[in-house]
Residue frames as qw, qx, qy, qz and C-alpha x, y, z in Angstrom:
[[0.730, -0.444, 0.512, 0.086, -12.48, -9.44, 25.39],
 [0.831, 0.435, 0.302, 0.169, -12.17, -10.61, 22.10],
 [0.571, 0.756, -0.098, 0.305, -10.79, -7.45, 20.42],
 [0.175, -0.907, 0.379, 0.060, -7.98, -7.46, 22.90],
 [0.765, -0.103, 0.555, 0.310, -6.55, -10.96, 21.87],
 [0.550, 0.829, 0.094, 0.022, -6.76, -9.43, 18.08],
 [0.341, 0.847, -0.403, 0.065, -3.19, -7.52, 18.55],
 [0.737, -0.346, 0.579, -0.031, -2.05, -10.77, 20.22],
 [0.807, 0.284, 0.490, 0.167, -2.20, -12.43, 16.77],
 [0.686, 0.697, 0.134, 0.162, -0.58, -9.99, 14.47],
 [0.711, -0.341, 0.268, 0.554, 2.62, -10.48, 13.64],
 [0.073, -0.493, 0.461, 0.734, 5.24, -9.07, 10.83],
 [0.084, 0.080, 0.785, 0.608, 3.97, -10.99, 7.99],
 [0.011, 0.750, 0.636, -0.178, 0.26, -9.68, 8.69],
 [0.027, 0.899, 0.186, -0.395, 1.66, -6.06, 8.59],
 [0.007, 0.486, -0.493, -0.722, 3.34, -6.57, 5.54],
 [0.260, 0.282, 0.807, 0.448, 0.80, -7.89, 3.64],
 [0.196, -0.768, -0.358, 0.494, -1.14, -4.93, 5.20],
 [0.414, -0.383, 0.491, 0.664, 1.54, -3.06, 3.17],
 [0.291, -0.136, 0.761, 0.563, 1.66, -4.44, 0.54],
 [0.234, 0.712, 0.662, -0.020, -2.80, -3.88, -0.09],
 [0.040, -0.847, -0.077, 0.524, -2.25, -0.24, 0.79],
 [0.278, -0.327, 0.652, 0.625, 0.57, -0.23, -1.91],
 [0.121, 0.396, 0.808, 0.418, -1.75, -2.32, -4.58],
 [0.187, 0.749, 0.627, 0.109, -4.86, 0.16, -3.95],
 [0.140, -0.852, 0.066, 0.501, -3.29, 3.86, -3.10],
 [0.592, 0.639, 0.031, 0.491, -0.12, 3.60, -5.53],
 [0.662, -0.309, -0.238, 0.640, 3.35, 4.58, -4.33],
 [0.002, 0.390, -0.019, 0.921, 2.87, 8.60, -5.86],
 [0.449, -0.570, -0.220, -0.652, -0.46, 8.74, -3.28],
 [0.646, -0.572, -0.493, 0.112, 0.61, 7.49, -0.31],
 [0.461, -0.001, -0.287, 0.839, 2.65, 10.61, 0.67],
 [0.160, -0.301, -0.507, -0.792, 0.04, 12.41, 0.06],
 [0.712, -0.366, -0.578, -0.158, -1.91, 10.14, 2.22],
 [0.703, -0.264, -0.387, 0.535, 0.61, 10.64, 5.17],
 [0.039, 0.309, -0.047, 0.949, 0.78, 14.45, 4.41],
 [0.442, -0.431, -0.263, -0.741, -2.98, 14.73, 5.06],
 [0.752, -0.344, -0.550, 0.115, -2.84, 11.94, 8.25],
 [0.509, 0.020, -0.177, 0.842, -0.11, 14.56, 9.55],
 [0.140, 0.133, -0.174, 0.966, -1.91, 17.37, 9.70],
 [0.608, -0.544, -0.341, -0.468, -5.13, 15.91, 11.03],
 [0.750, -0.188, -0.476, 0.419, -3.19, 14.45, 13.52],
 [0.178, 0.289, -0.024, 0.940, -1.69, 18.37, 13.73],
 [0.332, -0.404, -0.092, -0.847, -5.02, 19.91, 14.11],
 [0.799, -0.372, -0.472, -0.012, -6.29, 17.33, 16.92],
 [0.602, -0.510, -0.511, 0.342, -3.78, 18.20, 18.77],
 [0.020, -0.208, 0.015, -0.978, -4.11, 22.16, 18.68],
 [0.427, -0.409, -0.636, -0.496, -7.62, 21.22, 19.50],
 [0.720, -0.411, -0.489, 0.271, -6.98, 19.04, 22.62],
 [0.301, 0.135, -0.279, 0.902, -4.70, 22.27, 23.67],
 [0.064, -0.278, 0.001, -0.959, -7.07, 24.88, 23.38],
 [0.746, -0.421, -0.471, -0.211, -9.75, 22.43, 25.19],
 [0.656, -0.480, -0.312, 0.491, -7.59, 21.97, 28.60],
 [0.227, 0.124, -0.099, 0.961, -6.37, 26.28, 28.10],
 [0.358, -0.335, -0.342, -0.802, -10.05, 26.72, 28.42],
 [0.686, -0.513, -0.510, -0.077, -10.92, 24.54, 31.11],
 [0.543, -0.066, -0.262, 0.795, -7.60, 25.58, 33.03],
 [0.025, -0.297, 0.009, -0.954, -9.38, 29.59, 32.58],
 [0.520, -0.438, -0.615, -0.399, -12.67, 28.24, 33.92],
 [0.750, -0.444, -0.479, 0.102, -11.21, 27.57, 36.92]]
């Protein structure tokens, strides 16, 4: 119950200070980087999820 009030409470200035950490510990050359590698997990999840429901879809 709790953790649905959570995204009740954050606002813009929450997700730019958010930001602004990510910024202070990554460094602005490593977060593309960061986003490259978020991208193609993101990528390969959902080739995954495919070949999971092409397989269940042959089962049947």
């Amino acid at each position: 119950m709790i953790a649905s009030h959570i995204f009740l409470v954050i606002g813009p200035w929450q997700i730019a200070i958010v930001v602004m950490v990510v910024l202070l510990l990554f460094g602005g050359k490593k977060i593309p980087e960061l986003m490259r590698g978020l991208g193609s997990g993101i990528k390969e999840f959902k080739n995954a999820s495919k070949e999971d429901e092409k397989l269940e879809e042959n089962k049947e």
